[in-house]
VEXSE-680068 format. One record per residue: x, z, y of N, C-alpha, C, O in turn. Coordinates in Angstrom, 2 decimals, padded with zeros to 5 digits. Example, Ala and Ser with C-alpha at 12.3 -4.5 7.8 and 13.67 -1.06 7.14 Angstrom:
2
     n.x     n.z     n.y    ca.x    ca.z    ca.y     c.x     c.z     c.y     o.x     o.z     o.y
  013.19  007.80 -005.69  012.30  007.80 -004.50  013.20  007.80 -003.30  014.24  008.46 -003.32
  012.85  007.08 -002.25  013.67  007.14 -001.06  012.90  007.87  000.03  013.41  008.04  001.14
This chain:
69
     n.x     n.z     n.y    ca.x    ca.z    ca.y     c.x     c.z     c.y     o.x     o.z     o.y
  126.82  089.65  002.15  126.88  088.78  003.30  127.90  087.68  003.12  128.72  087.77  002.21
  127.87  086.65  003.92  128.87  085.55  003.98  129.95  086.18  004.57  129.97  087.14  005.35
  131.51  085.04  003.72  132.53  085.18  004.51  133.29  084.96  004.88  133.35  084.04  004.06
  134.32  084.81  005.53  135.26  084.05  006.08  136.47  083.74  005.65  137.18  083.57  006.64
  137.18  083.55  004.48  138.64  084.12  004.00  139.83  083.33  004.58  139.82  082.10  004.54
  140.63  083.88  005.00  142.39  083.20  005.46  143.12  083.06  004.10  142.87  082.19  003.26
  143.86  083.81  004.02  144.50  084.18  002.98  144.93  085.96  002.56  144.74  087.00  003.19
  145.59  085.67  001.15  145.44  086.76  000.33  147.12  086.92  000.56  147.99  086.07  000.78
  147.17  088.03  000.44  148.76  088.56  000.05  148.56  089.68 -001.22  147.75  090.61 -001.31
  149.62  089.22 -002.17  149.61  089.74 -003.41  151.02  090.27 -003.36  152.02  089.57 -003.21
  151.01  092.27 -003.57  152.38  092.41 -003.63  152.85  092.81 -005.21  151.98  093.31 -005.93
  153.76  092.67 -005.59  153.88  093.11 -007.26  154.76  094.81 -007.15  155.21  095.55 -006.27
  154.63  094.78 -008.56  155.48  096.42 -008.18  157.38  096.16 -008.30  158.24  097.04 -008.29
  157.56  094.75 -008.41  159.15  094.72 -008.02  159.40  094.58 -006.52  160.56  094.60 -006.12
  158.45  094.44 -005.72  159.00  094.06 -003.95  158.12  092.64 -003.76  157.27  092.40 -002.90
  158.57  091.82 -004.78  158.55  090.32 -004.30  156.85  090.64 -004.05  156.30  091.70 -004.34
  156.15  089.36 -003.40  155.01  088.99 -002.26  154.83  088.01 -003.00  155.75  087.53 -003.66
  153.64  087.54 -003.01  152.46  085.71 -002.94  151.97  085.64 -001.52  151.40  086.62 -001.05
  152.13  084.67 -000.87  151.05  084.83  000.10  150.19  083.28 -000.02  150.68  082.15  000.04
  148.99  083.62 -000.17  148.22  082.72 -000.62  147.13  082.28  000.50  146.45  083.12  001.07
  147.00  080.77  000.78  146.23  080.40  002.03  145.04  080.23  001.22  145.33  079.52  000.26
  143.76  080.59  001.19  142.98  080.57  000.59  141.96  079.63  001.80  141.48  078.55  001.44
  141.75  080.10  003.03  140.67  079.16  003.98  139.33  079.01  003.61  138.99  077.86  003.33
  138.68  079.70  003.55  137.05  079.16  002.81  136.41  079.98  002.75  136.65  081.07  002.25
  134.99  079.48  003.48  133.72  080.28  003.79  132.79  080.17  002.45  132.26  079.21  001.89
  132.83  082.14  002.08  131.87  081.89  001.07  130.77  082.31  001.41  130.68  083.08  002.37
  129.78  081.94  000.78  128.12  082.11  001.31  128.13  083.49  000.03  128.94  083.60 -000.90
  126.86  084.51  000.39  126.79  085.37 -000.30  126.48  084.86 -001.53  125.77  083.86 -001.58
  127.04  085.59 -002.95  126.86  085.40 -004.24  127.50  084.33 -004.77  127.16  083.77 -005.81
  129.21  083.77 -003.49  129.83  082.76 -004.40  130.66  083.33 -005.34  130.40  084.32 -006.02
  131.63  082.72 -005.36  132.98  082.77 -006.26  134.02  082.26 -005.76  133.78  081.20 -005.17
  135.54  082.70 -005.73  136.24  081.50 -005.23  136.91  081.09 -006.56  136.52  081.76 -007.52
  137.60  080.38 -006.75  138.54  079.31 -007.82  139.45  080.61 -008.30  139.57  081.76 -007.87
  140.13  079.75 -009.55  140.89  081.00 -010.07  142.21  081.05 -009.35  142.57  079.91 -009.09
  143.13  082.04 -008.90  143.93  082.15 -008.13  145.21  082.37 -009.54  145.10  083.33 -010.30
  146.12  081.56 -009.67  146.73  081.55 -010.77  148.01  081.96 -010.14  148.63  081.13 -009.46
  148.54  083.40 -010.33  149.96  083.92 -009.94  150.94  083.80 -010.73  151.17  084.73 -011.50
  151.41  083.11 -010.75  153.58  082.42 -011.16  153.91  083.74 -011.84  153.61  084.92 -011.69
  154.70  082.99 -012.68  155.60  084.03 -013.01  154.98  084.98 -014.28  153.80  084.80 -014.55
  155.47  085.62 -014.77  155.14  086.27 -016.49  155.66  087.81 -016.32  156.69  088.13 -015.74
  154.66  088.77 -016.99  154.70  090.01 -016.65  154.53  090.87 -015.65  155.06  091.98 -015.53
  153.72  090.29 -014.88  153.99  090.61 -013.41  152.77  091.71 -013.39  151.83  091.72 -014.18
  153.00  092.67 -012.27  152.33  094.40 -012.05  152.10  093.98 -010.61  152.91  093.78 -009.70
  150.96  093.92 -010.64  149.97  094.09 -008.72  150.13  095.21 -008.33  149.88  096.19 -009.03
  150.53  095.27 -007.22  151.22  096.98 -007.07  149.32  096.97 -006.02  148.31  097.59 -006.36
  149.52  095.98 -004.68  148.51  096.00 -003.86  148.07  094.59 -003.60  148.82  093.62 -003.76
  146.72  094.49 -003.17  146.33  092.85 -003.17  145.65  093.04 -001.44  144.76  093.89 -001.41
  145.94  092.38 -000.09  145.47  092.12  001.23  144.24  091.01  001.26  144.18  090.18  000.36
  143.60  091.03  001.96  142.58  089.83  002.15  143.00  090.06  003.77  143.41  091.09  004.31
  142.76  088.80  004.34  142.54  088.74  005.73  141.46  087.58  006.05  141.54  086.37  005.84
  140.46  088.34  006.59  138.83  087.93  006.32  137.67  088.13  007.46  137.97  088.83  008.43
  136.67  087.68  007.41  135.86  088.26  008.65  134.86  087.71  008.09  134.97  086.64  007.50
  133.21  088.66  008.24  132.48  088.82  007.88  131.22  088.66  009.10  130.10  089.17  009.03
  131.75  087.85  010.16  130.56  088.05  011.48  129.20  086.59  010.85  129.35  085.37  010.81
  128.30  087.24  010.56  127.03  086.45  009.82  126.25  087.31  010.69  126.55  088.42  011.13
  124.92  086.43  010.93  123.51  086.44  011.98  122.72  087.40  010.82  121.64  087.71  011.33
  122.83  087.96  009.51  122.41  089.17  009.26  122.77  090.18  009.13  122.08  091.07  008.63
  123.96  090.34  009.52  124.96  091.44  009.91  125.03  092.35  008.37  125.12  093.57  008.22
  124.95  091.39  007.46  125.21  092.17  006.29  126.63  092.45  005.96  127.30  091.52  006.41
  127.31  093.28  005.40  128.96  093.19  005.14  129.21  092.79  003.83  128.56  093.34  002.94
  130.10  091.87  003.53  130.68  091.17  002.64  130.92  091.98  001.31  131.51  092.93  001.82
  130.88  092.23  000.15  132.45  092.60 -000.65  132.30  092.11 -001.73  131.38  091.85 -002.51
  133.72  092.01 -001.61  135.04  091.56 -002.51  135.72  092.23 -003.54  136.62  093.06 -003.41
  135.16  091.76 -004.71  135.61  092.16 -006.06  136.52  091.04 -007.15  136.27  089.90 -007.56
  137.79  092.11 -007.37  138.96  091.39 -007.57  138.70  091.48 -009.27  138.47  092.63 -009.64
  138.71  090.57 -010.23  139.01  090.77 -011.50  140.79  090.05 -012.07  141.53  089.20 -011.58
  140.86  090.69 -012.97  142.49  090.19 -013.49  142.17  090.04 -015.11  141.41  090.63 -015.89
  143.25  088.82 -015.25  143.31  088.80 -016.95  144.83  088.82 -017.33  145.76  088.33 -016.68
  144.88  089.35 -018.30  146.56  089.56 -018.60  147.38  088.12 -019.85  148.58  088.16 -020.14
């Protein structure tokens, strides 16, 4: 389904946070841009979306995260 995205919060496994305004409706089967995180060596402890998925076919969205090192 289509969806709605705000932004992402990226936490690492030292404490420190990204919080990333992302804004943008994807239609089913997009992509968004590459999200390029600062900084060298860094461990994703947890990754947030804050999102909404209300589409006229009431299909539900998902969101698959890939990483390159």
């Amino acid at each position: 389904g289509n969806l709605n995205m705000h932004k992402v919060l990226v936490e690492y496994g030292n404490g420190e946070k990204d919080n990333i305004n992302v804004k943008h409706n994807f239609k089913k089967g997009s992509v968004s841009r590459v999200l390029d995180l600062e900084g060298s060596n860094r461990v994703i402890k947890d990754i947030t979306f804050w999102y909404y998925t209300k589409n006229s076919s009431r299909q539900k969205a998902t969101v698959t995260v890939f990483g390159l090192k």
